[in-house]
N, C-alpha and C positions, 0 to 999 in steps of 0.2 A: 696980285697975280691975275691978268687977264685971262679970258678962257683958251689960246693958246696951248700958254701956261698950265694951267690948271688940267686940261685933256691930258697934254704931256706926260704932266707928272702922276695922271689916276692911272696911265695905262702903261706907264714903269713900273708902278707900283701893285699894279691891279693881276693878279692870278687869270686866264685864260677861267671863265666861268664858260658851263654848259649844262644841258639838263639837269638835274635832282633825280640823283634812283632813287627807287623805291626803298622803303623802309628794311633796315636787316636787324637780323635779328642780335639784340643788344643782353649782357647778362647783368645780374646786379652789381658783378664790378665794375665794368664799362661806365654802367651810370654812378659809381659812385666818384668814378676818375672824371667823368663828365661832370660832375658837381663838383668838384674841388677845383677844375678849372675853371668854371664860372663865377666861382664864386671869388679865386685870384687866378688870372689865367698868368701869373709867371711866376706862383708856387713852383718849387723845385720837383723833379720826380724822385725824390728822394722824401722830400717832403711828405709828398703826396704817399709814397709808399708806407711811411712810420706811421702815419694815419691811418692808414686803411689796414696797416698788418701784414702786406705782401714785398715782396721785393721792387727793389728800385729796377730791374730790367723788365720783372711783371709788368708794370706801370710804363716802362719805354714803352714795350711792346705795341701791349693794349692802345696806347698813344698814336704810335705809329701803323697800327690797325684802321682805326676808329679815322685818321685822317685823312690816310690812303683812300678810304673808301665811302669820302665827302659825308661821315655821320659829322666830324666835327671841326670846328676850324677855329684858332684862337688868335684871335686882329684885337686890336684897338678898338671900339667904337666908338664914333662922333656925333656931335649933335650938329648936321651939316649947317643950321640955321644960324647955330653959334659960332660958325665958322665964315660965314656970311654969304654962304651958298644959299642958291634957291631950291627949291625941293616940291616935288610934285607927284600925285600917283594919277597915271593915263589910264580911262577904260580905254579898249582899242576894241570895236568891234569889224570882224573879217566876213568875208566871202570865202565860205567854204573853211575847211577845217585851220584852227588857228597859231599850228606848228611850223607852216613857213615864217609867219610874220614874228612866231616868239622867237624861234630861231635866229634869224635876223637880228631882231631889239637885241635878247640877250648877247648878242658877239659888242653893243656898241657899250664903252663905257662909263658912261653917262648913266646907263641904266642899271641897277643896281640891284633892282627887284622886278624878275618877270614871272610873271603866274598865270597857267591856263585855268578860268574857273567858269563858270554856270552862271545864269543870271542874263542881266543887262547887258556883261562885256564879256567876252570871249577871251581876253587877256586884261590883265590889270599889272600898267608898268610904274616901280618906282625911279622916279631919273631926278639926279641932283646936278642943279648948272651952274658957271660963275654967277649968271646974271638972266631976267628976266629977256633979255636979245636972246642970249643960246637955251633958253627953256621953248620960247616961238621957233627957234631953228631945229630943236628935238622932235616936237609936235609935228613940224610940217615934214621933217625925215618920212618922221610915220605912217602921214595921210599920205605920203607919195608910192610907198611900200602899194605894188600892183593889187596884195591881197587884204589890204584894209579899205573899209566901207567907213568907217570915221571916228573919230577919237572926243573922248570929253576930260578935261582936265583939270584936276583938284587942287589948287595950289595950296602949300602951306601954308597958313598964317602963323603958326605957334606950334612948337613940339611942346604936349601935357604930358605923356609917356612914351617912354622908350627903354624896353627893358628885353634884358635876352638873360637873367639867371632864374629864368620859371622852373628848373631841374627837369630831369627826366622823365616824370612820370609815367608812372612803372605800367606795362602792358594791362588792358583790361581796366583801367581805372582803380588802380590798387593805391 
């Protein structure tokens, strides 16, 4: 699949991503429906409910809660490298606050991970390409972006881990 192709098909496929709210507040069963999907996210909710002791529409519910309101979202994960995509995380650092330029990244989808943080980079983007041509055509997107000052880029060589069933851990470090 050339990268055409491969755009195409990430952005049929791909859900309109936008900011991350803020944290809400989750109770012990939320996290326990959140651990039974991580740990098989297509456990039945029926399933899920004989487990936990509550009703199969408790568990819809809660589900449909919990998704509505971007706590939790249950895809497939891939390992892009074994799928023979290229994979890279960009520091981006801006001029002046770094909400235009995330805003921006995050609409393209290509990117997959955008993060405003502290430090060296002002955002830290993850973007997966066919090919090390549309990883240079990502990059220079970015440096063209009016409010980026310059980008540094970490390419993958090997994914060692990649794990998203760390559970919920419970408020306060409990």
């Amino acid at each position: 699949m050339r990268r055409s192709n491969v755009s195409a098909l990430r952005e049929s496929l791909t859900p309109a991503r936008g900011a991350v709210t803020p944290a809400r507040r989750v109770d012990e069963l939320d996290r326990a429906v959140i651990e039974a999907l991580q740990e098989n996210g297509r456990e039945s909710f029926r399933g899920i409910a004989t487990r936990l002791g509550v009703s199969e529409a408790t568990v819809r519910a809660r589900y449909a809660r919990l998704t509505g309101e971007g706590i939790l979202q249950v895809v497939a994960v891939t390992n892009p490298l074994g799928l023979g995509f290229d994979q890279a995380l960009v520091g981006v650092k801006t001029a002046g606050p770094p909400s235009e330029a995330a805003d921006e990244i995050a609409r393209w989808p290509e990117a997959d991970y955008v993060i405003v943080t502290t430090g060296r980079f002002d955002l830290i983007v993850e973007v997966v390409a066919a090919d090390r041509r549309e990883l240079l055509e990502l990059t220079n997107r970015m440096r063209a972006l009016d409010c980026v000052v310059s980008t540094e880029t970490f390419f993958y060589l090997e994914m060692c881990k990649q794990l998203y069933d760390w559970g919920t851990r419970a408020e306060g470090g409990e």
